[in-house]
C-alpha positions in Angstrom: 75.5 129.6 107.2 74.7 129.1 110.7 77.3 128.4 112.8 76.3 125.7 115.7 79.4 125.8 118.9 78.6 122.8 120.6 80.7 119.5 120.2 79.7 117.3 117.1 78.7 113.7 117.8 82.1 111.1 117.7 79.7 108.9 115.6 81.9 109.6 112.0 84.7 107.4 113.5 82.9 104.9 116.2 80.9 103.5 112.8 83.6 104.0 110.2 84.6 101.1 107.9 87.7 102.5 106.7 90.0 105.4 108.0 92.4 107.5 106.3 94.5 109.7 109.2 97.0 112.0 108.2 100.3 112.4 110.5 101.8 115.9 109.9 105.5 116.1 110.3 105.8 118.5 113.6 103.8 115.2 115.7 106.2 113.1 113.8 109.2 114.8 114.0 110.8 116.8 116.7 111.7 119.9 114.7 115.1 121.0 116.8 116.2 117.8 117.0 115.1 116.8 113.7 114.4 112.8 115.1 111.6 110.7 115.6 109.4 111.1 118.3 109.7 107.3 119.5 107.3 108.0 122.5 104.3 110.0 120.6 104.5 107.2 117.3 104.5 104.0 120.1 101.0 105.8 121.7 99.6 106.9 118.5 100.4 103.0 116.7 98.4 101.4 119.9 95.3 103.7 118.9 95.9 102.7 115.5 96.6 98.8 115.7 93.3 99.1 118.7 91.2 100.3 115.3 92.3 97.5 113.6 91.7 94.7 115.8 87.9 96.4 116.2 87.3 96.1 112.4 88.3 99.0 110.8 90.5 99.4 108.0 93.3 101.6 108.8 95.5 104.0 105.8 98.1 106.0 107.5 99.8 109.0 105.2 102.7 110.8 106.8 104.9 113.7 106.2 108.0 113.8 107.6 110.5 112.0 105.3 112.4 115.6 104.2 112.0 116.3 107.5 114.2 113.3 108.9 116.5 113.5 105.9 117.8 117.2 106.7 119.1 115.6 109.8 121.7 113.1 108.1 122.4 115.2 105.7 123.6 118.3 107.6 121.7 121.1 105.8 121.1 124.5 107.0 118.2 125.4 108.8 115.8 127.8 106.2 114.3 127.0 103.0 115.5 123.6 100.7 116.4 124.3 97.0 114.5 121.5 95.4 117.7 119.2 94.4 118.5 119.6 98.5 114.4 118.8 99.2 114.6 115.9 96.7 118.0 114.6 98.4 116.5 115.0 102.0 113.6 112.7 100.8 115.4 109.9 99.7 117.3 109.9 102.6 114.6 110.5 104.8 112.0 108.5 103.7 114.0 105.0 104.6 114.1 106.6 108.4 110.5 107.1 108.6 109.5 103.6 106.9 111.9 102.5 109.6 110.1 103.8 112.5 106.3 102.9 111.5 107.6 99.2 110.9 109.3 98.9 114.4 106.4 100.5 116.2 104.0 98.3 114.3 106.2 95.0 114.5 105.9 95.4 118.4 102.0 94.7 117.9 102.7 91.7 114.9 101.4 94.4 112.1 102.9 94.1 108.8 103.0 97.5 107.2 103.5 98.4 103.6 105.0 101.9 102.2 103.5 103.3 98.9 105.1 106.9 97.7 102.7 108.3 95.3 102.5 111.4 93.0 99.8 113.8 91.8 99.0 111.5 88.1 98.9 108.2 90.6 95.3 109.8 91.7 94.4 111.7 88.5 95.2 109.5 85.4 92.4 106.6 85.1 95.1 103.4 84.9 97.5 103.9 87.7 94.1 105.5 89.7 92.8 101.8 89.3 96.4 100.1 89.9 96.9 102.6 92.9 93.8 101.6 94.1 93.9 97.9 93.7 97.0 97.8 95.5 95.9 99.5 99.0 92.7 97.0 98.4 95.0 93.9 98.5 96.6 94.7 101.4 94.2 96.0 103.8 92.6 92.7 102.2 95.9 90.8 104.0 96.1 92.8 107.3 98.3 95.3 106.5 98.5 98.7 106.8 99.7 100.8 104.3 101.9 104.2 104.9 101.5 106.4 102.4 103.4 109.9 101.2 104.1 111.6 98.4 107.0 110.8 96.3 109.2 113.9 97.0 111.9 112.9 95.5 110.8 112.9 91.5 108.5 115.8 92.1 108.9 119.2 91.6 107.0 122.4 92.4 105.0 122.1 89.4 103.8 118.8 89.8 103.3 117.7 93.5 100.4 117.6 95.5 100.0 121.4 98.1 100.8 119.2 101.0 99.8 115.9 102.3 96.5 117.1 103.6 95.3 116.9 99.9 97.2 113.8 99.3 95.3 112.6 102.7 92.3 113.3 101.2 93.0 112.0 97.5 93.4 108.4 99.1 90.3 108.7 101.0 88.1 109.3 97.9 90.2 106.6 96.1 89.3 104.3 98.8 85.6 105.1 99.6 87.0 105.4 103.1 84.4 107.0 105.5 86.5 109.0 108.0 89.7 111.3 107.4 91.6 112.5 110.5 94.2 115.3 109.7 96.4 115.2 113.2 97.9 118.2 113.5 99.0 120.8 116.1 95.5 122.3 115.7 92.7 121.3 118.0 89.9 122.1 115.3 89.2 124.9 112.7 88.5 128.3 114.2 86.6 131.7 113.4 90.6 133.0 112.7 93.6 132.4 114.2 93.4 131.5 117.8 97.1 132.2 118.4 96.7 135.6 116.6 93.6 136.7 118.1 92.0 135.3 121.3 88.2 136.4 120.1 88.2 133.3 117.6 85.8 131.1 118.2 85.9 127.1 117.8 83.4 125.4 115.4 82.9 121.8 116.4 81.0 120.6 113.0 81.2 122.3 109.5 78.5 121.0 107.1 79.1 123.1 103.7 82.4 125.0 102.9 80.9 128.6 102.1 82.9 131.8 101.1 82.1 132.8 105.1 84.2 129.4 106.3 86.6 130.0 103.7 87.3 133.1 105.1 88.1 132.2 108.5 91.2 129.8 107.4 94.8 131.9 107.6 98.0 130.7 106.9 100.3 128.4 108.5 102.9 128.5 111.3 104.5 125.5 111.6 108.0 125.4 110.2 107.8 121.7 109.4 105.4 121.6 106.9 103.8 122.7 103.6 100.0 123.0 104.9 98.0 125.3 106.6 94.2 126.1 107.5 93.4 126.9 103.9 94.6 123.7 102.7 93.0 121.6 105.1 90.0 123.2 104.0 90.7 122.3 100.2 91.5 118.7 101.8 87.8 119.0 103.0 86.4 119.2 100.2 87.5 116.6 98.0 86.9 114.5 100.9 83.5 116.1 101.7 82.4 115.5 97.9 83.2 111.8 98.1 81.3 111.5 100.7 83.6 111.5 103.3 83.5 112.8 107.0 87.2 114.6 107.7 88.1 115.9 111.5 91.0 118.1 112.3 92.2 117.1 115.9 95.2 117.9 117.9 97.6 115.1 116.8 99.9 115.7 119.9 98.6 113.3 122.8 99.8 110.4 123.5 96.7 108.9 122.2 95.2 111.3 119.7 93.1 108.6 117.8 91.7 107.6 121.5 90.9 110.7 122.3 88.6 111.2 119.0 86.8 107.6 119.7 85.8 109.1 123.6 84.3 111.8 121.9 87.4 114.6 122.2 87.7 118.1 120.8 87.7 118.1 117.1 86.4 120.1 114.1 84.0 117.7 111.9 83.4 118.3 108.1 80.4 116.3 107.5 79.3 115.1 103.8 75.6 115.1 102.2 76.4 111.4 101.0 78.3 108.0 102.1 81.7 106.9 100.6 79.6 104.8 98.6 76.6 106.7 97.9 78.9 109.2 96.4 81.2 107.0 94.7 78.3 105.6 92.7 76.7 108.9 92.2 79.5 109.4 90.1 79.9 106.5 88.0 76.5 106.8 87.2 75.8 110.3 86.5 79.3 111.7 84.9 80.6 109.0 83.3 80.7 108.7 79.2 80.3 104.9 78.6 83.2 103.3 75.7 81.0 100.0 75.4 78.5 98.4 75.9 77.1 94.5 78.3 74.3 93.2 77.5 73.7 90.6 80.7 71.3 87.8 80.8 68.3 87.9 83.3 70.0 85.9 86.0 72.5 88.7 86.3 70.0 91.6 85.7 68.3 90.1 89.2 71.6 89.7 90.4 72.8 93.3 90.0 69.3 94.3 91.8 70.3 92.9 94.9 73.7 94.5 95.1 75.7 91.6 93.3 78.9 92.3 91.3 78.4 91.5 87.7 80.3 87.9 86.5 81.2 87.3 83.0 79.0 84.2 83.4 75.5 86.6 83.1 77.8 88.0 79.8 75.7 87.4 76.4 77.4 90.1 74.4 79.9 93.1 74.3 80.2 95.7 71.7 82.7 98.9 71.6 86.3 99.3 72.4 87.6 99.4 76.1 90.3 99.1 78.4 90.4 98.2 81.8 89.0 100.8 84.5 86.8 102.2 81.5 83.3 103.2 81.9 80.6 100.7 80.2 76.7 100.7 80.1 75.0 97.2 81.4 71.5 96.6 79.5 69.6 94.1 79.1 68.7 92.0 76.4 65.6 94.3 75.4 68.4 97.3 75.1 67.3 99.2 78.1 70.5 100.6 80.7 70.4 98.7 84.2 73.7 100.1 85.2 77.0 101.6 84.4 80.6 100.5 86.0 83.7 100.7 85.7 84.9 97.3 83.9 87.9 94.9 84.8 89.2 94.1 81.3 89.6 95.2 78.2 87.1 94.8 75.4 89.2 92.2 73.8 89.3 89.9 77.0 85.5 91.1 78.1 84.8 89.2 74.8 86.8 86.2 75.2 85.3 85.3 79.1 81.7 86.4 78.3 79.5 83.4 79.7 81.9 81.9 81.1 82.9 80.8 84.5 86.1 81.9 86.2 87.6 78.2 85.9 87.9 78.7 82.4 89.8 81.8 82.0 93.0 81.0 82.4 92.4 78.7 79.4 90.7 81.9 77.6 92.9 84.2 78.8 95.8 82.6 78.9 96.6 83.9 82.9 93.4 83.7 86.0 92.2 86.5 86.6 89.0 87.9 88.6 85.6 86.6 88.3 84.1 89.9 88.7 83.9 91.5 85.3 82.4 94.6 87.3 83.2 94.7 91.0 79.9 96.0 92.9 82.2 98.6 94.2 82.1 100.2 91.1 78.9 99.6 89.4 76.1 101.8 89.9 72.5 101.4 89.0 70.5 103.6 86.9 
């Protein structure tokens, strides 16, 4: 790969839709104090309630909760045993919900707190529930803070660090940017603290063995991550299409700083969120059922429409919700394949119908999309 060492355009975050930004727990956290940083969290919430009044949809996921929870627990500096990590969580994690919803209550921002584990993002149903969730409220104006539930994991099954977790919710939500904040300006050639020959890359386009190389370990001694797994968070953000910086997290107005064009590292994807997303659905998905949709809906789907049980004239196989389906029409050839919003018992009940009559149908209202145009894909 060749390596370009000029600064990569700020465009990735000036035009992004949605944002993901990871917080790491040594901005968050002052490590010998083990205590908020009131000052840095009030500078970096204006940067993040400025995105927010320009447009953009804003998910914030933080460390930090073990790290608060040490503190009123009196441990011992060193390593946790994991019933100590576990404890330090719980404790912890009320602290740090605490402090995002004062410093977002000064700017009239209602925030919401999601913990999370490793089958939340892997396992199909609470994927969808997960997702539908963080839809809903960005959908209300609020910003959700997200971290991983640390106290009902264990070593086994937790997520590497919240870099990965970052960039698990930024997939999930088609978002177009990732920031990882951290005490690193950018990814390097090696270690800039360990040898001063290391050279900064402004813009990675492809994570070959070469850049894999360069990563080394970490040296914080607040938290889990290191070069290496930002690099692993690169790439499942990178494959869903998903532009990820790492930027210095610690100035007053890091966020800022990345919007007037500052020193970063960008990891730039082939694809959009949405381009990728749809990729997806339509090429490695095995299909449980089957729509066959009416003309109107055929033209519909053509012009980017979501598909309405209306357009519905029949539905074979057995389904659940968030289950792949083919679309045809009514000569048998595929259109399009989605993920579907009901079960094949309810997908049979609503078909060509209007969304005024399903609570009669269905016995509860419920969507009129039967496949959201998020998540159908044409073929």
């Amino acid at each position: 790969m060749t390596l370009s060492y000029t600064q990569a355009t700020p465009a990735p975050l000036a035009s992004a839709r949605r944002v993901v930004i990871k917080i790491s727990s040594s901005l968050l956290v002052d490590g010998a104090r083990e205590e908020v940083r009131h000052d840095w969290l009030a500078g970096f919430i204006k940067d993040v309630v400025a995105c927010r009044n320009a447009g953009q949809d804003i998910i914030l996921v933080t460390s930090g909760a073990v790290a608060l929870g040490r503190r009123v627990l009196k441990l011992p500096p060193g390593p946790l045993r994991l019933e100590e990590s576990q404890a330090a969580a719980a404790c912890g994690q009320i602290r740090l919900a605490h402090a995002y919803q004062e410093a977002l209550a000064l700017h009239s921002v209602a925030v919401a707190q999601i913990l999370l584990t490793p089958s939340d993002t892997e396992e199909r149903r609470s994927y969808l529930n997960v997702r539908a969730t963080l839809r809903n409220l960005l959908g209300l104006g609020v910003i959700p803070i997200i971290n991983e539930n640390d106290t009902v994991t264990t070593p086994a099954l937790r997520f590497t660090d919240n870099d990965q977790l970052a960039a698990r919710v930024a997939a999930m939500m088609e978002a177009d940017v990732l920031l990882l904040l951290s005490d690193t300006e950018g990814f390097y050639t090696a270690d800039p603290g360990l040898d001063p020959t290391a050279q900064f890359i402004p813009e990675v386009r492809a994570i070959t063995p070469e850049i894999a190389a360069m990563a080394g370990e970490t040296r914080s001694g607040t938290g889990r991550g290191g070069m290496k797994a930002k690099l692993v968070a690169a790439r499942i953000a990178m494959k869903a299409g998903c532009a990820m910086a790492i930027a210095r997290g610690s100035l007053a107005h890091p966020v800022q700083a990345l919007r007037d064009g500052g020193r970063c590292t960008w990891f730039l994807p082939e694809h959009s969120p949405v381009a990728a997303w749809k990729i997806w659905i339509a090429g490695s998905l095995n299909p449980q059922g089957v729509l066959n949709i009416d003309a109107g809906a055929a033209q519909a789907l053509q012009q980017g429409k979501s598909l309405l049980a209306a357009g519905v004239v029949a539905v074979t196989g057995a389904f659940e919700r968030g289950d792949p389906v083919s679309v045809r029409i009514q000569n048998g050839a595929e259109i399009a394949r989605g993920l579907i919003a009901y079960n094949g018992d309810e997908a049979r009940k609503i078909m060509g119908h209007k969304s005024e009559a399903f609570e009669h149908l269905l016995g509860y209202s419920s969507r009129e999309e039967m496949i959201h145009r998020d998540d159908l894909a044409l073929v």
